[in-house]
C-alpha positions as CSV (number, residue, x, y, z in Angstrom):
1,X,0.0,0.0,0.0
2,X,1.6,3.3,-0.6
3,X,1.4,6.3,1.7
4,X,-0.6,4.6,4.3
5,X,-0.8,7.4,6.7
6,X,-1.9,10.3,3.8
7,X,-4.7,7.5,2.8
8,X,-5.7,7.0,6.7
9,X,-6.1,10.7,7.2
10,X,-7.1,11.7,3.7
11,X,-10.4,10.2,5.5
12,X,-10.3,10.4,8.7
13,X,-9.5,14.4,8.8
14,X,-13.1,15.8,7.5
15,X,-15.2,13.2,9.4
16,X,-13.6,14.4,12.2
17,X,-13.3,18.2,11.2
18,X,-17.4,17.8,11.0
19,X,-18.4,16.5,14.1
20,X,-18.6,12.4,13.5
21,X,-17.0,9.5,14.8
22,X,-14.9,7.4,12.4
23,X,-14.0,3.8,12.1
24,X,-11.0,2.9,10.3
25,X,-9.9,-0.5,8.8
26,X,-6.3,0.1,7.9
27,X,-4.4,-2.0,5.3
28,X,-3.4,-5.5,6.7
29,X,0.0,-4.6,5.3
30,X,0.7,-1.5,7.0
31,X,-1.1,-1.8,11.0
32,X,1.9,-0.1,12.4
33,X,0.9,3.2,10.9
34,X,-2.4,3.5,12.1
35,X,-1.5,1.9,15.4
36,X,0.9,4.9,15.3
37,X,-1.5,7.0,14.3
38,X,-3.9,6.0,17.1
39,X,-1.0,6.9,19.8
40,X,-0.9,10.6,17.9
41,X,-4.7,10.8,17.7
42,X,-4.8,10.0,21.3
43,X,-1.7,12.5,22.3
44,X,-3.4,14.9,20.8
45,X,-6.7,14.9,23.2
46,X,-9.1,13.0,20.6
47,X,-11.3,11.5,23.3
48,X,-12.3,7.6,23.1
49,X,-15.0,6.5,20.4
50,X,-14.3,9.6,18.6
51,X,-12.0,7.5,16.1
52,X,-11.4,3.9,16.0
53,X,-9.1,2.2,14.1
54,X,-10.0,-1.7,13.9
55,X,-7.3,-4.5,12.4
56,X,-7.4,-7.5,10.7
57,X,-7.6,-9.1,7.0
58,X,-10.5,-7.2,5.2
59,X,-12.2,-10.6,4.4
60,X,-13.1,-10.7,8.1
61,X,-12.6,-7.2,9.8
62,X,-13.7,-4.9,6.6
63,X,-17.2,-7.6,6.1
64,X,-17.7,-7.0,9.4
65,X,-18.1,-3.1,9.2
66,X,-19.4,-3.1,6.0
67,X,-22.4,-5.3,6.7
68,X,-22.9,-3.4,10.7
69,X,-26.5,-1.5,10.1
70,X,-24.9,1.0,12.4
71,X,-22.1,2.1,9.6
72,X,-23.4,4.1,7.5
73,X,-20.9,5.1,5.0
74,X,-18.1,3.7,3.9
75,X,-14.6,4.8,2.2
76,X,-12.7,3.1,0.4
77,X,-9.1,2.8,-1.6
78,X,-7.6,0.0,-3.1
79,X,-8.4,-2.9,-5.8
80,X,-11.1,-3.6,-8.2
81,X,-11.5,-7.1,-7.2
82,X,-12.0,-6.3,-3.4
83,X,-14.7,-3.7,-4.0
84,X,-16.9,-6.1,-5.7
85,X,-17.2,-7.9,-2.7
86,X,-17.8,-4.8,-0.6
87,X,-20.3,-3.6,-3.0
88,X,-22.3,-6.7,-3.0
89,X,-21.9,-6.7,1.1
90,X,-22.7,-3.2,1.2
91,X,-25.8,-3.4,-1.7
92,X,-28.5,-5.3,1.0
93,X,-28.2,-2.2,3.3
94,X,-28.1,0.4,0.7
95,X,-24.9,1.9,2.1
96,X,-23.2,5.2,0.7
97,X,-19.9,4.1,-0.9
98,X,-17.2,6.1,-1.8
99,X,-14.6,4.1,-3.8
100,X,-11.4,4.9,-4.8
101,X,-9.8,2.1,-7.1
102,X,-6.7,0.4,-8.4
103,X,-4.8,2.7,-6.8
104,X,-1.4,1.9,-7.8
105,X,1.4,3.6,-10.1
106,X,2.4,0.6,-11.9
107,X,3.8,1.7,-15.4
108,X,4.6,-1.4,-17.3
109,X,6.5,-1.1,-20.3
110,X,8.1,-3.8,-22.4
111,X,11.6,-3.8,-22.5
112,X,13.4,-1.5,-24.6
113,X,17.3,0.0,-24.9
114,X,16.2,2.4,-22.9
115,X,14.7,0.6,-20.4
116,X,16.6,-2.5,-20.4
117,X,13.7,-4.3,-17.2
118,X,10.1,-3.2,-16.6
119,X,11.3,-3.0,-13.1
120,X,13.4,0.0,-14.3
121,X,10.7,1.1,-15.9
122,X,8.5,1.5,-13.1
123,X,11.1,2.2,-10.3
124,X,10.5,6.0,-10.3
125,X,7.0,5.9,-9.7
126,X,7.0,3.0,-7.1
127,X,10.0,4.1,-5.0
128,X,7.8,5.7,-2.0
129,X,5.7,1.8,-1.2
């Protein structure tokens, strides 16, 4: 996942800045960011409730939110193939979704002279996961 912490409070900043509570199901990949983030969140005089952060693999974790009749948006970032699922676990409650997807900065290129990998290719754009 890249930039784990701009994605966590890309979302969590205007619930917040509004007045509402926020859940947060961070990436399985990165947990010590938002476990981090928690600590700051918490430093900072954010009282309990006001924003949870909730770990585990999406399959379990994220169906769980998604499908609790007391969530009633969700956000979300990342692949094609895992929104399907949330759509079609959101669709029964007619949630509001916000989806942001396949977002990655894969560039692949065939090899060339100038390029003599794709992994070369790509390196410039992937260099901050």
């Amino acid at each position: 996942m890249q930039r784990p912490l701009y994605l966590l409070m890309w979302k969590i900043a205007p619930a917040l800045a509004m007045g509402n509570t926020a859940v947060c199901k961070p990436s399985e990949l990165t947990p010590q960011t938002a476990y981090l983030l928690g600590d700051v969140l918490t430093e900072a005089g954010i009282p309990p409730g006001v924003c949870n952060i909730v770990f585990g693999r999406g399959a379990q974790a994220g169906r769980a939110l998604v499908q609790h009749p007391d969530v009633p948006l969700i956000s979300f970032t990342g692949g094609t193939q895992t929104a399907r699922g949330l759509i079609e676990d959101a669709a029964p409650f007619y949630k509001k979704l916000g989806l942001e997807l396949g977002y990655r900065c894969e560039l692949p290129m065939p090899s060339s002279k100038y390029f003599p990998t794709p992994e070369i290719a790509i390196s410039p754009c992937t260099n901050h996961v």
